[in-house]
Biopython code that builds the backbone (N, CA, C, O; Angstrom):
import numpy as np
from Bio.PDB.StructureBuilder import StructureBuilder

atoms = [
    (1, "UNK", "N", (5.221, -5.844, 4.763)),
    (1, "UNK", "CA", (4.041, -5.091, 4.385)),
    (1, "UNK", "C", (2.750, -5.812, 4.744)),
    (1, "UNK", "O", (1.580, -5.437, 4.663)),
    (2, "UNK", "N", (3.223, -6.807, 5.112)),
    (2, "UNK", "CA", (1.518, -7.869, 5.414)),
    (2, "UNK", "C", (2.018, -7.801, 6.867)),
    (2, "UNK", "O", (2.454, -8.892, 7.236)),
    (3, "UNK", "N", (2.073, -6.953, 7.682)),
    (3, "UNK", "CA", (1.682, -6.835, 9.095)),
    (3, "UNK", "C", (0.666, -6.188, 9.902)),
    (3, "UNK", "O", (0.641, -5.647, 11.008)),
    (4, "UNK", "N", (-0.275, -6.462, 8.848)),
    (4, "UNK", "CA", (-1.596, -6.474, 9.506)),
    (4, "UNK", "C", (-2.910, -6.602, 7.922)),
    (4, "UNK", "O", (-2.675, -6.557, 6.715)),
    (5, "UNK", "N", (-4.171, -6.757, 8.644)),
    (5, "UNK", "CA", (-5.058, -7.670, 7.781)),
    (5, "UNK", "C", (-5.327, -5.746, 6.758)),
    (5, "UNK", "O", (-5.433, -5.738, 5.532)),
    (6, "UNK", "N", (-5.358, -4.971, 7.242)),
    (6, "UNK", "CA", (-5.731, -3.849, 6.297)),
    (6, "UNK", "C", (-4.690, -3.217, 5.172)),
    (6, "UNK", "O", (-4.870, -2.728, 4.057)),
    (7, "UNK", "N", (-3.276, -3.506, 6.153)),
    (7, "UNK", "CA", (-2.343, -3.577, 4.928)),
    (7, "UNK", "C", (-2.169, -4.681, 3.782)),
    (7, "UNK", "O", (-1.490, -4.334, 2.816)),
    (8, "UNK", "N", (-2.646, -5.822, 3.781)),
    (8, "UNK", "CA", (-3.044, -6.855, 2.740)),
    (8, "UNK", "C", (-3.971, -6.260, 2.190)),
    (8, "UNK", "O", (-3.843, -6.065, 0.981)),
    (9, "UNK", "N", (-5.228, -5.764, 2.880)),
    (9, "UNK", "CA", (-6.610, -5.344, 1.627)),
    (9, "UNK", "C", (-5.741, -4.178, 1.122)),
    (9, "UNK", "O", (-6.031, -4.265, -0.071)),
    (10, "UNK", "N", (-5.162, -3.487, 1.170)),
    (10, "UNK", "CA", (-4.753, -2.052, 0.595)),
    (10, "UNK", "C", (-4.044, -2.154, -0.461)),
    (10, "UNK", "O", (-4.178, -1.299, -1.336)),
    (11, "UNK", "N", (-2.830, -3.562, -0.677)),
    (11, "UNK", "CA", (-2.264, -3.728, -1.349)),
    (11, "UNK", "C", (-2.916, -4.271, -2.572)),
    (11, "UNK", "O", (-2.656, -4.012, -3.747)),
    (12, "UNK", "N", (-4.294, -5.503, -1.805)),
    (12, "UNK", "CA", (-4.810, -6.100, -3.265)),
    (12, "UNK", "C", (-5.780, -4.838, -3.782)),
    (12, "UNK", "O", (-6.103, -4.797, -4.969)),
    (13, "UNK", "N", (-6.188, -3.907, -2.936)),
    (13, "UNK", "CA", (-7.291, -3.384, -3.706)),
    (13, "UNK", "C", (-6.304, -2.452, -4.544)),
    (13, "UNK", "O", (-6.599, -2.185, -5.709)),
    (14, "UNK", "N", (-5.234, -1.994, -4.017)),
    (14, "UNK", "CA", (-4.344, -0.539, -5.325)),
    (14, "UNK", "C", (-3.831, -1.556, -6.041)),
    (14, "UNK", "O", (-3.360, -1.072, -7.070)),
    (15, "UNK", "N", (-3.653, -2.990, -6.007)),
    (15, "UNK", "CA", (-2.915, -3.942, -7.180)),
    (15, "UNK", "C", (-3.820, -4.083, -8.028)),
    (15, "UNK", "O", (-3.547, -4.006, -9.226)),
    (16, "UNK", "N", (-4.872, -4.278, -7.666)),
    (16, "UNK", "CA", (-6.101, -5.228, -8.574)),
    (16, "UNK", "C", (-6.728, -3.429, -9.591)),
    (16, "UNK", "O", (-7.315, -3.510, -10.670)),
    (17, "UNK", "N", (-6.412, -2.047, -8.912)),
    (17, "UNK", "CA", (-7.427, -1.220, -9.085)),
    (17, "UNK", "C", (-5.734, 0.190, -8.989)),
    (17, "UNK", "O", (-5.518, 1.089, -8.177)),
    (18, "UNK", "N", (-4.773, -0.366, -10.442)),
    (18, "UNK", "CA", (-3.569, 0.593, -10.104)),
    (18, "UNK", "C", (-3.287, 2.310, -10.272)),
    (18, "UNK", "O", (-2.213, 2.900, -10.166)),
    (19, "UNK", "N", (-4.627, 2.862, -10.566)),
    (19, "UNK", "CA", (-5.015, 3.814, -10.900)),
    (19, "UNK", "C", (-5.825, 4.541, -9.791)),
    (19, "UNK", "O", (-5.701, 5.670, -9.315)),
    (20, "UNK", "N", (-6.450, 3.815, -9.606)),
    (20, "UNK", "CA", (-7.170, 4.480, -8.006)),
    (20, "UNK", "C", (-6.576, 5.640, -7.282)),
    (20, "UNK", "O", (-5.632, 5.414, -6.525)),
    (21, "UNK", "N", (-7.008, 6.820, -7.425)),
    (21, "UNK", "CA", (-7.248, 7.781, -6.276)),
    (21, "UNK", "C", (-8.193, 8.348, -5.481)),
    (21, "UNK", "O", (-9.286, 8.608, -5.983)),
    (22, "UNK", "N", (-8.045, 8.518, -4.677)),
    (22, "UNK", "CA", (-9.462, 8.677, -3.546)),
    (22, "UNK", "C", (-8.852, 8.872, -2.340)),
    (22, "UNK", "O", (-7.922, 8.154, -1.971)),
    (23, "UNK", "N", (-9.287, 9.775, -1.691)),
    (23, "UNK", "CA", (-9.245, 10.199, -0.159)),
    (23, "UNK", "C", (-9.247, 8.671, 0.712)),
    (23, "UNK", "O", (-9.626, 7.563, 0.333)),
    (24, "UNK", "N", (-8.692, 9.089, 1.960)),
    (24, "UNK", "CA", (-8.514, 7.980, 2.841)),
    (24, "UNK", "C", (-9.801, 7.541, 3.000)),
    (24, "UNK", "O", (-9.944, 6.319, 2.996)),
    (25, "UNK", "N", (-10.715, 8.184, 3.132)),
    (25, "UNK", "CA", (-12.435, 7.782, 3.383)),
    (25, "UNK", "C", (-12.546, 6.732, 2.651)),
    (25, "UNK", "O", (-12.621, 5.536, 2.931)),
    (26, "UNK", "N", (-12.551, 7.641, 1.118)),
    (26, "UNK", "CA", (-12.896, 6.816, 0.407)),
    (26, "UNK", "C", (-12.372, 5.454, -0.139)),
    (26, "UNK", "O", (-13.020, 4.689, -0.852)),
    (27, "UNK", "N", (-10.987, 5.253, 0.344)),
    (27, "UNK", "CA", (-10.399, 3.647, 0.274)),
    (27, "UNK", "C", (-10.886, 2.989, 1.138)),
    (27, "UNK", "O", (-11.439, 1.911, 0.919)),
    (28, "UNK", "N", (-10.727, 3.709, 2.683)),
    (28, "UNK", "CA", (-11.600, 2.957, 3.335)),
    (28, "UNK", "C", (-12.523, 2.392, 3.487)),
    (28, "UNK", "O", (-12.599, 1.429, 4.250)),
    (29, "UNK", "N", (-13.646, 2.925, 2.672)),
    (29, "UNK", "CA", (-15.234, 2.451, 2.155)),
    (29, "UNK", "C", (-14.628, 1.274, 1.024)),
    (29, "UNK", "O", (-14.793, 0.092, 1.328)),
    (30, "UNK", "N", (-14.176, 1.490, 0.183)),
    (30, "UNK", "CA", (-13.378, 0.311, -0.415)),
    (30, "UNK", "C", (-12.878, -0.946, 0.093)),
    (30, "UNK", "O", (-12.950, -2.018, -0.508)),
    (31, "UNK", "N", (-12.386, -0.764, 1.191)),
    (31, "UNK", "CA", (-12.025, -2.296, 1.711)),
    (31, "UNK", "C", (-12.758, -2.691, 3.120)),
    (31, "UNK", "O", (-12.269, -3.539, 3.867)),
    (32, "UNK", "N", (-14.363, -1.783, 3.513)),
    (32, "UNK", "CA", (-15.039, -1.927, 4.187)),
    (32, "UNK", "C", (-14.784, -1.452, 5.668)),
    (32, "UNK", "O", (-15.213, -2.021, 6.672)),
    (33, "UNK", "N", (-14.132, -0.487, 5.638)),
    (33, "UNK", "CA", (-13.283, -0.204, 6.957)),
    (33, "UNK", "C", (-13.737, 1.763, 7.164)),
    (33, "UNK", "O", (-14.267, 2.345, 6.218)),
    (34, "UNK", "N", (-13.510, 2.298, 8.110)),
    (34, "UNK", "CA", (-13.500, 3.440, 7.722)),
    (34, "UNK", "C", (-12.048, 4.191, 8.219)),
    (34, "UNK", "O", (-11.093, 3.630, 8.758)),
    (35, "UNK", "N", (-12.192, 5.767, 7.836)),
    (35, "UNK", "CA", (-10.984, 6.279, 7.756)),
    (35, "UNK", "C", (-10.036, 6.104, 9.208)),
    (35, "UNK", "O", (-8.890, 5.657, 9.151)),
    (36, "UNK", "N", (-10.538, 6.427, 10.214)),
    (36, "UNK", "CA", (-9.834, 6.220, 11.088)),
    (36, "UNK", "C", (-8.819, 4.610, 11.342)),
    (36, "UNK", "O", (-7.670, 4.295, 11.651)),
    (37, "UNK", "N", (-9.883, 4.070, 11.045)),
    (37, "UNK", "CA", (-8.948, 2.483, 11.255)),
    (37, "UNK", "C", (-8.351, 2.051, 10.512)),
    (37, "UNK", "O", (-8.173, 0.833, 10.500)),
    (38, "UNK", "N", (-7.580, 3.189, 9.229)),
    (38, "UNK", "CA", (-6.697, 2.469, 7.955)),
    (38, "UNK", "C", (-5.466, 3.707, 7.991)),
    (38, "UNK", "O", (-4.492, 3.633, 7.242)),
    (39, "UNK", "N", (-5.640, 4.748, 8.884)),
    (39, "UNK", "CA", (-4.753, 5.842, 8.803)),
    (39, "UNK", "C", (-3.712, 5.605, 9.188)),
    (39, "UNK", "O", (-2.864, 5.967, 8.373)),
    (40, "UNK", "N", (-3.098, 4.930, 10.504)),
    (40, "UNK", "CA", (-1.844, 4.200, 10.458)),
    (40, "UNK", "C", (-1.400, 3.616, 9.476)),
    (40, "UNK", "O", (-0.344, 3.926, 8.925)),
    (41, "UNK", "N", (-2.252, 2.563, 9.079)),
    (41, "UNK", "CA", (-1.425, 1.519, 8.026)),
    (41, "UNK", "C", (-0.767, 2.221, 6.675)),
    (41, "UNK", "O", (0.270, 2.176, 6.014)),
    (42, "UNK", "N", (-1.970, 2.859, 6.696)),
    (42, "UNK", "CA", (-1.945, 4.039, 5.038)),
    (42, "UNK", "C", (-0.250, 4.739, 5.118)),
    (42, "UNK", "O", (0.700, 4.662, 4.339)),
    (43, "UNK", "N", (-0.402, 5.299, 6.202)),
    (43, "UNK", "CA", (0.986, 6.086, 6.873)),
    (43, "UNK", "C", (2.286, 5.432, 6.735)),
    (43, "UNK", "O", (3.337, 5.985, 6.411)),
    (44, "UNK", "N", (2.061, 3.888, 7.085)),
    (44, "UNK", "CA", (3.167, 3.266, 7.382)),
    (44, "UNK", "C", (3.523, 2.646, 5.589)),
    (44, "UNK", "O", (4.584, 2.070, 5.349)),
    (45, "UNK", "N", (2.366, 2.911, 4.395)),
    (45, "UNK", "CA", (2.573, 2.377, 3.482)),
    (45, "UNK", "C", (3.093, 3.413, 2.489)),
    (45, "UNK", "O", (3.516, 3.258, 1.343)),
    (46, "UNK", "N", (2.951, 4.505, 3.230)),
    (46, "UNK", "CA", (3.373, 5.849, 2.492)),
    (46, "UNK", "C", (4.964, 5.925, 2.807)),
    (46, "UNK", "O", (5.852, 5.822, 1.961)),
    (47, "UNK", "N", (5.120, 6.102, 4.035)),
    (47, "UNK", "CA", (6.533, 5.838, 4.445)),
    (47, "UNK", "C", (7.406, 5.151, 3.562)),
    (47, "UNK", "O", (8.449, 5.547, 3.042)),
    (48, "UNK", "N", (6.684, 3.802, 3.451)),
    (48, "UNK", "CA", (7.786, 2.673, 2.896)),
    (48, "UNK", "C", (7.422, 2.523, 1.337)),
    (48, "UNK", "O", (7.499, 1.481, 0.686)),
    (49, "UNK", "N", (6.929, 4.034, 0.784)),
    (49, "UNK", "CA", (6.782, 4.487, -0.894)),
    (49, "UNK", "C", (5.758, 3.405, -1.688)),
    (49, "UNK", "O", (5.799, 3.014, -2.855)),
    (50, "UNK", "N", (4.990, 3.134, -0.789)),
    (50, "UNK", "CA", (4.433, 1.814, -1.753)),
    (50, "UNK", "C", (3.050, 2.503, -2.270)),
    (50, "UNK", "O", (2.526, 2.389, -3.378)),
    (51, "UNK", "N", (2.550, 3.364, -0.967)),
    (51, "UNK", "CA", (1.771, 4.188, -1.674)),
    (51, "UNK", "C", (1.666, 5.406, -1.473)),
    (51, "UNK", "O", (1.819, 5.602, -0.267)),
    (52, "UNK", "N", (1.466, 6.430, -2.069)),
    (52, "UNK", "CA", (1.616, 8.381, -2.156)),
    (52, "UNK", "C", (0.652, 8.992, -2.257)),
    (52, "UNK", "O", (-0.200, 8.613, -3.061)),
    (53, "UNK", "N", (0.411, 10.364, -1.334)),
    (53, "UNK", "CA", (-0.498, 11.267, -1.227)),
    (53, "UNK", "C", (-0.051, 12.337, -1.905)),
    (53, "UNK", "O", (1.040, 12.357, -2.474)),
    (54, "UNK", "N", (-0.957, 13.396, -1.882)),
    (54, "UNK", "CA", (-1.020, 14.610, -2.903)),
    (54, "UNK", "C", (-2.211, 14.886, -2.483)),
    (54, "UNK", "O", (-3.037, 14.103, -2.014)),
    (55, "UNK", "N", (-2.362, 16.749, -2.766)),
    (55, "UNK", "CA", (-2.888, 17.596, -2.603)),
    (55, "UNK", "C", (-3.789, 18.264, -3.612)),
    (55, "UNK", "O", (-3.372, 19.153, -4.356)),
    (56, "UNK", "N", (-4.997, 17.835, -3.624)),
    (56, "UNK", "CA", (-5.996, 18.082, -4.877)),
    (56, "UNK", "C", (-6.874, 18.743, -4.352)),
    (56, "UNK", "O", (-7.333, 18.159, -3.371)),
    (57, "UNK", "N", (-7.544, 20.162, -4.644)),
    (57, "UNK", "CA", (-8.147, 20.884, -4.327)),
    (57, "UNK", "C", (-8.633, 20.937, -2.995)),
    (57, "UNK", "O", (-9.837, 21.018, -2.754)),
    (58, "UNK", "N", (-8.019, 20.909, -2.380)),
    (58, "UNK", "CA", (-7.514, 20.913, -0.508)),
    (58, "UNK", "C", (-8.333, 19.846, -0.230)),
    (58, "UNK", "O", (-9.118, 19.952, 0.713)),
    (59, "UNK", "N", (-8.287, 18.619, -1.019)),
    (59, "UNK", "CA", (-8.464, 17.415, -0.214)),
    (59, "UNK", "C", (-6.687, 16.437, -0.148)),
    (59, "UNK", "O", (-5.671, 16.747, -0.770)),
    (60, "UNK", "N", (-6.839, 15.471, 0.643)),
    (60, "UNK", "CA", (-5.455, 14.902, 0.920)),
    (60, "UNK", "C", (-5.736, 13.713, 0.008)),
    (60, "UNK", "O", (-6.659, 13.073, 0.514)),
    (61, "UNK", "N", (-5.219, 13.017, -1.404)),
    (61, "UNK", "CA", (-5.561, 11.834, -1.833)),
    (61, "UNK", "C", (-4.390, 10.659, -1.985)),
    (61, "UNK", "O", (-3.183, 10.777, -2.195)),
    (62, "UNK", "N", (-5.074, 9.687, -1.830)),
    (62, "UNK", "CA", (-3.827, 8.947, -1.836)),
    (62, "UNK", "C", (-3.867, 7.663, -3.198)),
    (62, "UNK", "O", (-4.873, 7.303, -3.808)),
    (63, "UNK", "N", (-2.656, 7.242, -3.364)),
    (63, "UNK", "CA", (-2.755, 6.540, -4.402)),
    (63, "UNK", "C", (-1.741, 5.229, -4.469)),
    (63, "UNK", "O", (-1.463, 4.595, -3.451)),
    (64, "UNK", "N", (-1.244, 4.909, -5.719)),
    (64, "UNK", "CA", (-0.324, 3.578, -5.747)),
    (64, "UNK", "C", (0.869, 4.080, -6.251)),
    (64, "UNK", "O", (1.033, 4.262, -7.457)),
    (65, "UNK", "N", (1.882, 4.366, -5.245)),
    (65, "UNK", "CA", (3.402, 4.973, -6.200)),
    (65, "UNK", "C", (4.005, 3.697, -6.426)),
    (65, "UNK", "O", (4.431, 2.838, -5.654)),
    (66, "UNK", "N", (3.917, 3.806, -8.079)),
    (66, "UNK", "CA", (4.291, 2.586, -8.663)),
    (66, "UNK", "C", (5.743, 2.185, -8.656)),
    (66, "UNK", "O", (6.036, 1.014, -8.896)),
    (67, "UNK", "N", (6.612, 3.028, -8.410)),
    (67, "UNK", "CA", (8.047, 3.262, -8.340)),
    (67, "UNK", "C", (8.544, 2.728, -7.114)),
    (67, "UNK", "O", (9.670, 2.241, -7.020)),
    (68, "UNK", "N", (7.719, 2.808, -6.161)),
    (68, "UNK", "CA", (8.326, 2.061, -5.086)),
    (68, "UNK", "C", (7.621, 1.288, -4.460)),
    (68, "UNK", "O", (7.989, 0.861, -3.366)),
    (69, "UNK", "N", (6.276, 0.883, -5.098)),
    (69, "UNK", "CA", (5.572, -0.288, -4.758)),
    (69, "UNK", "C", (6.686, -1.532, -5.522)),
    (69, "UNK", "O", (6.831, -2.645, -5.017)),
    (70, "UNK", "N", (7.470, -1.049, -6.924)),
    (70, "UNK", "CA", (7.950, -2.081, -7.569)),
    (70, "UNK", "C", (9.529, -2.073, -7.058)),
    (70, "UNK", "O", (10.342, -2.904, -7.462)),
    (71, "UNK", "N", (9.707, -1.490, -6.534)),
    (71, "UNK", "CA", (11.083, -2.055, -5.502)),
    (71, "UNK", "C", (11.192, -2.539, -4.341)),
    (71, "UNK", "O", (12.137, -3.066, -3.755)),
    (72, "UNK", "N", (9.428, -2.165, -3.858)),
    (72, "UNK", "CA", (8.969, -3.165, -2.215)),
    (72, "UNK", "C", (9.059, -4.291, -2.484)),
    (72, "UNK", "O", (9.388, -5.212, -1.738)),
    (73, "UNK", "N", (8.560, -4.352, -4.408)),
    (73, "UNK", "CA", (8.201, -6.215, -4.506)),
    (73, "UNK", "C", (9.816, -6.502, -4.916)),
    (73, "UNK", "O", (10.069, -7.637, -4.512)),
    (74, "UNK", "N", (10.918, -5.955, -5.514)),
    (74, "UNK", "CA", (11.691, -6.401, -6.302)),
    (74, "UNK", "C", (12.898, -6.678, -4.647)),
    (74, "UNK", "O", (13.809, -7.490, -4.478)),
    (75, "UNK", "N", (12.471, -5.861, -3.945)),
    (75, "UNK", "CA", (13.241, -6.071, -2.466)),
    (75, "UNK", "C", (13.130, -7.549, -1.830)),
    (75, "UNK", "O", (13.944, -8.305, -1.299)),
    (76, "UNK", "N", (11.708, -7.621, -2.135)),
    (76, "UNK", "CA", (10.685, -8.918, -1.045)),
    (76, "UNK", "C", (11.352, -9.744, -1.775)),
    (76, "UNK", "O", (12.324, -10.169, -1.150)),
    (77, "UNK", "N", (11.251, -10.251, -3.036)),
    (77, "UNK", "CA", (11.843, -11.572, -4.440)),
    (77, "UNK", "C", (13.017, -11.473, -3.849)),
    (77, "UNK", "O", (13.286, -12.555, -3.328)),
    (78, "UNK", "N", (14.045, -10.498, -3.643)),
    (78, "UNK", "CA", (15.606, -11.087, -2.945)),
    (78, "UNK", "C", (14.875, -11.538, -1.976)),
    (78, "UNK", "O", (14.281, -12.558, -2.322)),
    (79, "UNK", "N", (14.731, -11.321, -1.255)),
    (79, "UNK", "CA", (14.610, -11.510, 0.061)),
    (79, "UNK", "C", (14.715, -13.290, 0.217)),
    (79, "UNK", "O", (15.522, -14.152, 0.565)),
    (80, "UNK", "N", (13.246, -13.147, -0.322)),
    (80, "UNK", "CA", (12.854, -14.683, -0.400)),
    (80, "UNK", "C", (13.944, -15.334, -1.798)),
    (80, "UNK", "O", (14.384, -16.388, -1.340)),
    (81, "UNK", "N", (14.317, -15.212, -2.721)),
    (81, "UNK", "CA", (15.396, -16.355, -3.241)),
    (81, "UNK", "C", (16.770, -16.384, -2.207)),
    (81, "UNK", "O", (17.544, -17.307, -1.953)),
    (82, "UNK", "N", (16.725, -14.869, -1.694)),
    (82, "UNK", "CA", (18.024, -15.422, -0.223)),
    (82, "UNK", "C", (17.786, -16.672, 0.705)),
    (82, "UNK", "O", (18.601, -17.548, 0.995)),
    (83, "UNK", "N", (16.188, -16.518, 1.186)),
    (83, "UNK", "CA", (16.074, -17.431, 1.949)),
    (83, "UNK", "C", (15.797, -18.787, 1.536)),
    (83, "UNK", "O", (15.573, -19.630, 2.405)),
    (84, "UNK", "N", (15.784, -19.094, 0.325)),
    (84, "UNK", "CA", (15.482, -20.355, -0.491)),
    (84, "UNK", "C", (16.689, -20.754, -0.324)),
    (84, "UNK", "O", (16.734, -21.730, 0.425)),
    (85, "UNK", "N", (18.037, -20.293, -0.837)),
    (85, "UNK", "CA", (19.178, -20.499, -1.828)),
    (85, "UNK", "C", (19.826, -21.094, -0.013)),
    (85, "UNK", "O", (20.186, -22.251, 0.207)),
    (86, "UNK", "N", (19.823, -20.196, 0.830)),
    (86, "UNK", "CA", (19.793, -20.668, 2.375)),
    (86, "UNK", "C", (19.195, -22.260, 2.864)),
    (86, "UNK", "O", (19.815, -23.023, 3.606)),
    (87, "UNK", "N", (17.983, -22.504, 2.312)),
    (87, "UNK", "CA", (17.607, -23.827, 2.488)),
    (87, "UNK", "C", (17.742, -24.762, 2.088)),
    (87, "UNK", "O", (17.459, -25.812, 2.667)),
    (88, "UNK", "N", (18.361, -24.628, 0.636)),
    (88, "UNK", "CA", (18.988, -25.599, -0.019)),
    (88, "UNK", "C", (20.383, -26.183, -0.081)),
    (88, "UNK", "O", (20.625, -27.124, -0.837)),
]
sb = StructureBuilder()
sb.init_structure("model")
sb.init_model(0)
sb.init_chain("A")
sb.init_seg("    ")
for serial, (resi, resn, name, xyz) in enumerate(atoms, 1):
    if name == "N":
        sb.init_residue(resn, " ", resi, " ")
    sb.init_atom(name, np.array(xyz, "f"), 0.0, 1.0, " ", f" {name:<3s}", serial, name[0])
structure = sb.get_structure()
């Protein structure tokens, strides 16, 4: 999920702010970027459930799906005690 510098701001700003909804614009103005240059990442973070859109009075908003933001992290923690338990 940290394969690239806008998918890190996306994660600390919906971690730090887990309630946040707002149009792609408007995250984008959030982590100083605008919509076009966060719409991939956004896409690729939606994909992999970490974060979810919805349909609010025919705008597109997106948010923090907490359900599978907490199995991205509970995935990543194996991951990494695999690769510890490996080095030792």
């Amino acid at each position: 999920m940290l394969s690239s510098e806008i998918k890190g701001d996306l994660l600390v700003l919906f971690h730090k702010n887990p309630g946040l909804i707002d149009s792609l614009d408007g995250v984008a103005r959030r982590i100083g970027r605008i919509g076009t240059a966060i719409q991939t990442d956004v896409q690729d973070m939606v994909s992999a459930h970490i974060l979810g859109t919805r349909r609010i009075g025919g705008r597109e908003i997106i948010f923090l799906d907490r359900s599978g933001d907490k199995a991205a992290q509970e995935s990543i923690l194996g991951y990494l005690k695999n690769l510890k338990g490996k080095t030792e």
